[in-house]
ChimeraX commands (.cxc) that place a marker at each C-alpha (Angstrom):
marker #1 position 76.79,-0.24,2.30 radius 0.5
marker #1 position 73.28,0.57,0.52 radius 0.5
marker #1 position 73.37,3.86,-1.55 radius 0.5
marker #1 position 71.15,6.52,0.09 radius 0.5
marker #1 position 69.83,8.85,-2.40 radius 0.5
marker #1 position 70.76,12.60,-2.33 radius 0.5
marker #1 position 66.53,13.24,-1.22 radius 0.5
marker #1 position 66.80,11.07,1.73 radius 0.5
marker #1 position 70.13,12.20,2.74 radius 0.5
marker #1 position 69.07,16.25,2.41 radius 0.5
marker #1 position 65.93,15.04,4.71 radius 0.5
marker #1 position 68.02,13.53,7.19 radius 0.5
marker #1 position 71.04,16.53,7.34 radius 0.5
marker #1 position 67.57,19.18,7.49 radius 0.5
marker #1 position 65.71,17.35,10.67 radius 0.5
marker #1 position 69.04,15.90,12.55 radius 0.5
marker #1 position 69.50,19.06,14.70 radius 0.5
marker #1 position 71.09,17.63,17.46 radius 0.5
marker #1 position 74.74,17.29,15.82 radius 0.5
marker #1 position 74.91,13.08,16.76 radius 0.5
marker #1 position 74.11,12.22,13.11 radius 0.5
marker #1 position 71.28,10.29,14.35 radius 0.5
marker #1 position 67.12,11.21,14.65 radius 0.5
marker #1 position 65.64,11.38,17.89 radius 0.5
marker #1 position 61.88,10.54,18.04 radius 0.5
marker #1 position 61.00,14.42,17.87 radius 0.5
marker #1 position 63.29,15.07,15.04 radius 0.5
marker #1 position 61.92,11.78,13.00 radius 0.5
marker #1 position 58.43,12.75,14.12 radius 0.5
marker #1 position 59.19,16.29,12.49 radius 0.5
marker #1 position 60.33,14.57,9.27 radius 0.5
marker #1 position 57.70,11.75,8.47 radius 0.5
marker #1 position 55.04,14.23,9.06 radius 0.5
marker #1 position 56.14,16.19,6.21 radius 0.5
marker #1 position 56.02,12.72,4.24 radius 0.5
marker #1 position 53.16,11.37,5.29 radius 0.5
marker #1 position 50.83,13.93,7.53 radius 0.5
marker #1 position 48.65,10.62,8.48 radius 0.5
marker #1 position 51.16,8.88,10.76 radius 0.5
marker #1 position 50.57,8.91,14.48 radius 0.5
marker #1 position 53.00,8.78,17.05 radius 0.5
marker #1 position 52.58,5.51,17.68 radius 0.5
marker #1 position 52.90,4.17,14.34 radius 0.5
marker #1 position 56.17,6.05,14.37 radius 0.5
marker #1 position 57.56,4.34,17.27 radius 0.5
marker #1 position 56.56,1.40,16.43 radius 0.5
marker #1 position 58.07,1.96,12.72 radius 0.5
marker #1 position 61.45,3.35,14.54 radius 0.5
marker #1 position 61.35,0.40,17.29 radius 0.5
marker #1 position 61.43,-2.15,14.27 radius 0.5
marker #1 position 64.15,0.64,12.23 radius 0.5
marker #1 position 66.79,0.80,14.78 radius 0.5
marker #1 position 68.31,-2.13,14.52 radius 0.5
marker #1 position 70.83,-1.19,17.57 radius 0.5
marker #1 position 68.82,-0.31,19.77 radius 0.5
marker #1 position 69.80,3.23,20.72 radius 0.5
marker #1 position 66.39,4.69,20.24 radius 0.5
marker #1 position 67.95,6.75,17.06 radius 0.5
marker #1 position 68.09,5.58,13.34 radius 0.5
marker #1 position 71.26,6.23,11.71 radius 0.5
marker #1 position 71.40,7.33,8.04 radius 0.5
marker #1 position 71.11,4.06,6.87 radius 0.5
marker #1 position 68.37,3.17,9.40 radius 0.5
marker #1 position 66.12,6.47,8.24 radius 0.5
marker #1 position 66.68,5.53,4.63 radius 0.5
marker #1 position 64.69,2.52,5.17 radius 0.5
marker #1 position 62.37,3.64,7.50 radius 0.5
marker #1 position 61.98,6.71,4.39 radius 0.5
marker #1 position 61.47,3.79,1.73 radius 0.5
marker #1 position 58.82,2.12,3.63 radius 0.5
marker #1 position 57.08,5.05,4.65 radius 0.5
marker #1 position 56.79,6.58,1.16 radius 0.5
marker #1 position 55.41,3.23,-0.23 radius 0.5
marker #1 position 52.73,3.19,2.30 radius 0.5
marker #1 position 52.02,6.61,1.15 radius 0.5
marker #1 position 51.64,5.75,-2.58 radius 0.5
marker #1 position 49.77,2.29,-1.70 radius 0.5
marker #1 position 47.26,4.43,0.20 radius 0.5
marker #1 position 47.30,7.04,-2.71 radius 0.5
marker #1 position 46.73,4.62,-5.39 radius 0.5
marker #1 position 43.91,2.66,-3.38 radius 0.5
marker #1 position 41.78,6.20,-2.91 radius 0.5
marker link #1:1,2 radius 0.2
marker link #1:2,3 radius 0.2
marker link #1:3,4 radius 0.2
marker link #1:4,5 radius 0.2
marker link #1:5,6 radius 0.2
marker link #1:6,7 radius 0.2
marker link #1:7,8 radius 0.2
marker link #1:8,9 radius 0.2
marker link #1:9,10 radius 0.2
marker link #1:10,11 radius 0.2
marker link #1:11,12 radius 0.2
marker link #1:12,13 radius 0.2
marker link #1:13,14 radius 0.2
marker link #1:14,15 radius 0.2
marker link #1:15,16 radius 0.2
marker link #1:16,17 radius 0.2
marker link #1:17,18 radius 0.2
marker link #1:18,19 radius 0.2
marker link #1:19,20 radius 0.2
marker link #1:20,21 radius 0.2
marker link #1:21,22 radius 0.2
marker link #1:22,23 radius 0.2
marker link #1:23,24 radius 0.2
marker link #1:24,25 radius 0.2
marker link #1:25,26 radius 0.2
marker link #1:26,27 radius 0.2
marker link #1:27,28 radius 0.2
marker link #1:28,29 radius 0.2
marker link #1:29,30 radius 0.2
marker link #1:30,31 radius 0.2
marker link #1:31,32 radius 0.2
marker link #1:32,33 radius 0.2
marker link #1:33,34 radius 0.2
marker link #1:34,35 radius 0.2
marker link #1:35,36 radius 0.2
marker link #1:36,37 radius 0.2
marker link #1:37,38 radius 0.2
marker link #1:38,39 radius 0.2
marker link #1:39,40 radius 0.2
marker link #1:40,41 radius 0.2
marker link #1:41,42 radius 0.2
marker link #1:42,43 radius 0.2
marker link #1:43,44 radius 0.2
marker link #1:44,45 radius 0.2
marker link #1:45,46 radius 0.2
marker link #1:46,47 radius 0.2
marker link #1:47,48 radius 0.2
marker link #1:48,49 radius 0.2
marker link #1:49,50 radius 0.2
marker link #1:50,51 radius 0.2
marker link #1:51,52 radius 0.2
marker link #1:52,53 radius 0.2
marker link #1:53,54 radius 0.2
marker link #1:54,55 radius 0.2
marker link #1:55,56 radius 0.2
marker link #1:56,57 radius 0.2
marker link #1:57,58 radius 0.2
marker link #1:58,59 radius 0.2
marker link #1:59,60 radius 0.2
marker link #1:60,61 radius 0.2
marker link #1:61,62 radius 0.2
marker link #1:62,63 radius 0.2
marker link #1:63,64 radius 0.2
marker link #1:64,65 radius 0.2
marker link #1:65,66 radius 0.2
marker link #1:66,67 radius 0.2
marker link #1:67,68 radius 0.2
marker link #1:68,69 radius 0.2
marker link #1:69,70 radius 0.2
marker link #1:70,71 radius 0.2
marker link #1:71,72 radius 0.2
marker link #1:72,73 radius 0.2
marker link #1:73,74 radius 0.2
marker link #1:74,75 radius 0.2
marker link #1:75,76 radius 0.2
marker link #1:76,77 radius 0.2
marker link #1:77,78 radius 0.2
marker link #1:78,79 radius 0.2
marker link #1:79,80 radius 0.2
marker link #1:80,81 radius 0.2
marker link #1:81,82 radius 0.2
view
């Protein structure tokens, strides 16, 4: 099991307000906003269609944290290019 850091996990126990332990497109929305205010809906569903690797349409802790990683190096790519 990958090691999902105390940031990523806060994030995730914050914006999961449903009580399944899993992010719903609204709650994810609410979340990578705050990371990166640039991302359309879209982008997010097509970044949580490739993320939930079951299928439920809801990343998991582990699903998120990756989803979290990628997201955050986009940001700091985009950062470092302006």
């Amino acid at each position: 099991m990958s090691n999902i850091s105390p940031e990523v996990q806060a994030l995730f126990d914050k914006h999961e307000l449903s009580g399944d332990r899993q992010l719903d497109f609204d709650e994810l929305y609410n979340l990578i906003t705050k990371v990166d205010s640039t991302i359309t809906e879209d982008t997010l569903q097509d970044l949580m269609d490739s993320f939930d690797t079951n299928y439920n349409d809801k990343l998991s802790l582990s699903e998120f944290s990756h989803l979290h990683e990628m997201v955050v190096e986009r940001k700091k790519e985009r950062e470092a290019k302006a």
